[in-house]
C-alpha positions in Angstrom: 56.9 -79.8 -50.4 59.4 -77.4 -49.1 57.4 -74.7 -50.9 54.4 -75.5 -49.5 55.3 -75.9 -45.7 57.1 -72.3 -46.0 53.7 -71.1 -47.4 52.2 -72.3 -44.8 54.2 -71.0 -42.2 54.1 -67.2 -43.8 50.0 -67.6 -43.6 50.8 -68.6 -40.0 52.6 -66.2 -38.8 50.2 -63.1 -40.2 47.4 -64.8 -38.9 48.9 -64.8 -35.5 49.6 -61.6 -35.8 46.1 -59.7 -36.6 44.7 -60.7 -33.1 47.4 -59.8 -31.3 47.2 -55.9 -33.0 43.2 -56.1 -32.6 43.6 -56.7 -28.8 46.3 -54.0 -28.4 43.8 -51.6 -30.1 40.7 -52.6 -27.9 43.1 -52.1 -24.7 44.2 -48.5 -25.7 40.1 -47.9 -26.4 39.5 -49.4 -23.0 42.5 -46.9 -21.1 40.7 -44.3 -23.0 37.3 -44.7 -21.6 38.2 -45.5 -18.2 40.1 -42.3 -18.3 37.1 -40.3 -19.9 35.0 -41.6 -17.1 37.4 -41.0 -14.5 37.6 -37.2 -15.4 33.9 -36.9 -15.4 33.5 -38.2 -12.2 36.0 -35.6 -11.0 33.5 -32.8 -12.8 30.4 -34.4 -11.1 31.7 -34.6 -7.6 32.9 -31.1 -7.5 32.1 -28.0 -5.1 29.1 -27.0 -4.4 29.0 -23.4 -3.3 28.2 -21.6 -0.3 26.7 -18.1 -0.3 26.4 -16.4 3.0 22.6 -15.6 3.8 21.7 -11.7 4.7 19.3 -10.5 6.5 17.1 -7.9 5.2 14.8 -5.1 7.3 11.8 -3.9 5.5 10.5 -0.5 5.6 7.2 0.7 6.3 5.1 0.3 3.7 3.4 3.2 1.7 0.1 1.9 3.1 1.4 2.3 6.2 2.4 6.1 5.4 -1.1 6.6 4.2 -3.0 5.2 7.5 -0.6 7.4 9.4 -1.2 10.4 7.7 -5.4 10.5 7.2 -6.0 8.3 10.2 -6.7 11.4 12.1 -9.3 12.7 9.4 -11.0 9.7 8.9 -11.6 9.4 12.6 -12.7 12.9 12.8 -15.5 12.4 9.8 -16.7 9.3 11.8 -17.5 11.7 14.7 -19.0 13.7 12.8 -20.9 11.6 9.8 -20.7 8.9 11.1 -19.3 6.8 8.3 -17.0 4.3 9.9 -13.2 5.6 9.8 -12.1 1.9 8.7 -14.4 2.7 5.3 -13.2 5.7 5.0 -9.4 5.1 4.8 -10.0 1.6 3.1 -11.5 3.4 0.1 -9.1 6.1 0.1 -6.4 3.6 -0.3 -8.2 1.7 -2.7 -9.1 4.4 -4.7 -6.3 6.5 -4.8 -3.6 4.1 -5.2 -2.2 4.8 -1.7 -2.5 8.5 -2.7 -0.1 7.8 -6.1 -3.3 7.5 -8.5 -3.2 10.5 -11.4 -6.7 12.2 -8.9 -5.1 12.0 -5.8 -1.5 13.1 -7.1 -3.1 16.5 -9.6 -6.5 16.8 -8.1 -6.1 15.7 -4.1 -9.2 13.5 -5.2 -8.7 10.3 -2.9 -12.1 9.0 -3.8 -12.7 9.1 -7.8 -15.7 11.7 -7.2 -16.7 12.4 -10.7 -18.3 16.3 -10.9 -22.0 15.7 -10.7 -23.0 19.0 -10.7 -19.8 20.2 -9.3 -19.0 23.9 -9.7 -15.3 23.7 -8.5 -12.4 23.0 -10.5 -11.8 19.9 -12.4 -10.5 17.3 -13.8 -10.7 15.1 -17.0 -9.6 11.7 -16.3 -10.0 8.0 -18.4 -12.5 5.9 -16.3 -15.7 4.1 -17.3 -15.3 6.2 -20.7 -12.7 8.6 -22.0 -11.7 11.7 -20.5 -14.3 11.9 -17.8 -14.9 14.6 -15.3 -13.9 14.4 -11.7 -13.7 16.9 -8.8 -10.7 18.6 -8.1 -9.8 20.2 -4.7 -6.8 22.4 -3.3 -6.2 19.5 -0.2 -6.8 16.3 0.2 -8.5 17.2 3.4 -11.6 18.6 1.7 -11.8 15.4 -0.6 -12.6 13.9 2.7 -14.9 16.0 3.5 -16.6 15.5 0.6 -16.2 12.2 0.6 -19.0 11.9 3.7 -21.0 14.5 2.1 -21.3 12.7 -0.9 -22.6 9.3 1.4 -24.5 11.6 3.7 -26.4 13.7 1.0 -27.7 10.9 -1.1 -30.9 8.9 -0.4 -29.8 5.9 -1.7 -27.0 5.3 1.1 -29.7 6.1 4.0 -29.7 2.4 4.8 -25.9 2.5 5.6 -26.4 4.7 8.3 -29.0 2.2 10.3 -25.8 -0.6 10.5 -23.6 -0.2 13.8 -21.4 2.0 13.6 -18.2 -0.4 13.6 -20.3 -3.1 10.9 -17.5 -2.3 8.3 -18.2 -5.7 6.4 -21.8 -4.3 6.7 -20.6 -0.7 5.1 -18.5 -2.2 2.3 -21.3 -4.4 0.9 -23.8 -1.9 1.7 -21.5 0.6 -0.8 -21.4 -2.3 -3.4 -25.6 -2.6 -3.4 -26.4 1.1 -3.4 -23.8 1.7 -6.3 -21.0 3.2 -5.4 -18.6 0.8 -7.7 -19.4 -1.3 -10.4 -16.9 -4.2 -9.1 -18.3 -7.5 -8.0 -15.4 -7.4 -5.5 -15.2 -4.3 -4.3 -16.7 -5.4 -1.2 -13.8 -8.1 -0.3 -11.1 -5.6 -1.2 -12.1 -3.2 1.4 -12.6 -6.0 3.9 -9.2 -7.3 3.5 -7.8 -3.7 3.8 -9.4 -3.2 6.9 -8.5 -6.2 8.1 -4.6 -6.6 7.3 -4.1 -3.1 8.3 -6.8 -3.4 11.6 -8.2 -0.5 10.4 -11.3 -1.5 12.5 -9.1 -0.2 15.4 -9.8 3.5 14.5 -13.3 2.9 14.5 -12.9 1.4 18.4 -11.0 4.5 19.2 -13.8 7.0 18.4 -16.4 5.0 19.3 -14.5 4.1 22.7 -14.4 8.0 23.6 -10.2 7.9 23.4 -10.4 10.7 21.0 -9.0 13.7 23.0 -7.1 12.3 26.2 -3.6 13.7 24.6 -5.4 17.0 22.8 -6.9 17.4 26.2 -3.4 17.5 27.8 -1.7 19.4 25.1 -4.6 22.1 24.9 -3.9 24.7 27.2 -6.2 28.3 27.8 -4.2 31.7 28.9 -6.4 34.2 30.7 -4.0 37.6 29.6 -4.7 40.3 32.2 -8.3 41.8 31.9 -9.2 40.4 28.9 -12.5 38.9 29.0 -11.8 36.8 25.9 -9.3 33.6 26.3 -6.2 32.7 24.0 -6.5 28.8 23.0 -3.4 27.0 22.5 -2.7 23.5 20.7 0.4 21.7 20.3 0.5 19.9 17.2 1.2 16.2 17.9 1.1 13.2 15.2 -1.8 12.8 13.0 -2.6 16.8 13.3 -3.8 18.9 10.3 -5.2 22.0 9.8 -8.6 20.8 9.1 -9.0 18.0 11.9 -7.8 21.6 14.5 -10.6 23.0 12.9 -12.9 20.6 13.3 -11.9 20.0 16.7 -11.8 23.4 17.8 -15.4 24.6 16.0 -13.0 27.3 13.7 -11.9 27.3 10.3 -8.2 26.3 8.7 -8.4 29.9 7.2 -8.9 31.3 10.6 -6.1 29.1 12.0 -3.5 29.9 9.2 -4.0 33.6 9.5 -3.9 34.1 13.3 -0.5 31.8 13.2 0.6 33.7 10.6 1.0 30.8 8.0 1.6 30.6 4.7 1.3 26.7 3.9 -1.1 24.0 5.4 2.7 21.9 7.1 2.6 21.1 10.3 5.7 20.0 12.0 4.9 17.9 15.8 5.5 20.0 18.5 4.6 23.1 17.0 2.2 25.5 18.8 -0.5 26.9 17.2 -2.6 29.7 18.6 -6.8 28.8 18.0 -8.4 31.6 17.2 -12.3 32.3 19.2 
């Protein structure tokens, strides 16, 4: 009996003893988690960072450049072909890329003129098909020119010419009907050109009659001594070129270049050139 009772008592005492491990293992686990969490909290809640804004000034754009430098053309071709000056820089810019295109860049070809018949130099540019042929000219001036001589000298743009003189939606898809691109959206591009750019405002100016108040004021005429003939003057103000002086003054930029003695078609504002009669 003795046996038995101290049998017993041994199976007693280990039972007694498994919980009381088992629950000092669970608490550990549980002081482990809690801290796991703990420290995870710490990471979530932490620092977000502050960067300090900065304010940024944007440049003029190379569109901008563009307008500024063949604004003064394109008005001068309206006066005299009559093709709205809006048209005429919206396609330049379209065409040439803002004057970066391969044409514009190697050929001063602003509007993609292909040769036609063309007896000047050229160029062989990819297009519609490989290694086409497109006019090439010493300035971009005289792609300009060409440019309204191209719309002017062909029938099939006659019925541009009866739209008002400022329709520039009326131009651009009058250019699209009579073929002068093959995109479906060609008219919409120049639209929006003319419009983000108020290109429309160069039209206004020429038809407005605001065309010479400063070349007016900046033109003077020297009698010298008994001279019947008179010396012309012009100083060059923004937007001048050789070929809009010509224009303007009924001469030629040849002319112009060799009575100032020039040897390159620059201009710098303020300069004063002598027109010859």
């Amino acid at each position: 009996m003795k046996f038995r009772y101290i049998i017993v008592l041994i199976v007693v005492s280990a039972m007694s003893c498994g919980p009381k491990k088992g629950i000092v293992t669970k608490r550990k686990n549980d002081s482990t988690n809690k801290t796991v969490v703990v420290k995870n909290d710490k990471v979530e809640t932490k620092k977000p960072t502050v960067t300090p804004s900065t304010t940024t000034h944007k440049a003029p754009s190379t569109v901008d450049a563009y307008i500024a430098i063949y604004a003064a053309i394109a008005k001068d071709n309206m006066r005299h072909h009559k093709i709205p000056a809006s048209i005429t820089l919206a396609q330049g810019i379209l065409e040439s890329g803002v004057g970066r295109g391969r044409l514009a860049v190697e050929a001063n070809n602003h509007f993609g003129i292909k040769c036609h018949g063309w007896k000047g130099a050229k160029i062989y540019h990819d297009d519609d098909r490989s290694q086409e042929c497109f006019r090439k000219y010493t300035k971009a001036e005289m792609s300009y020119e060409d440019h309204s001589k191209f719309l002017t000298g062909r029938s099939r743009y006659a019925s541009l010419f009866k739209l008002r003189p400022n329709d520039y939606k009326g131009w651009a898809k009058g250019l699209r009907a009579a073929g002068y691109a093959t995109d479906r959206k060609y008219p919409q591009k120049l639209i929006s050109l003319i419009e983000r750019y108020q290109l429309h405002k160069y039209d206004d100016e020429v038809l407005s009659g605001a065309t010479t108040a400063q070349t007016k004021r900046k033109s003077t005429t020297i009698i010298e001594g008994r001279k019947t003939s008179a010396i012309k003057k012009h100083t060059v103000t923004k937007g001048d070129t050789l070929y809009s002086l010509s224009r303007l003054y009924k001469t030629t930029v040849e002319a112009i270049k060799s009575q100032n003695k020039l040897k390159s078609n620059d201009l710098t504002i303020g300069q004063e050139l002598i027109i010859p009669n």
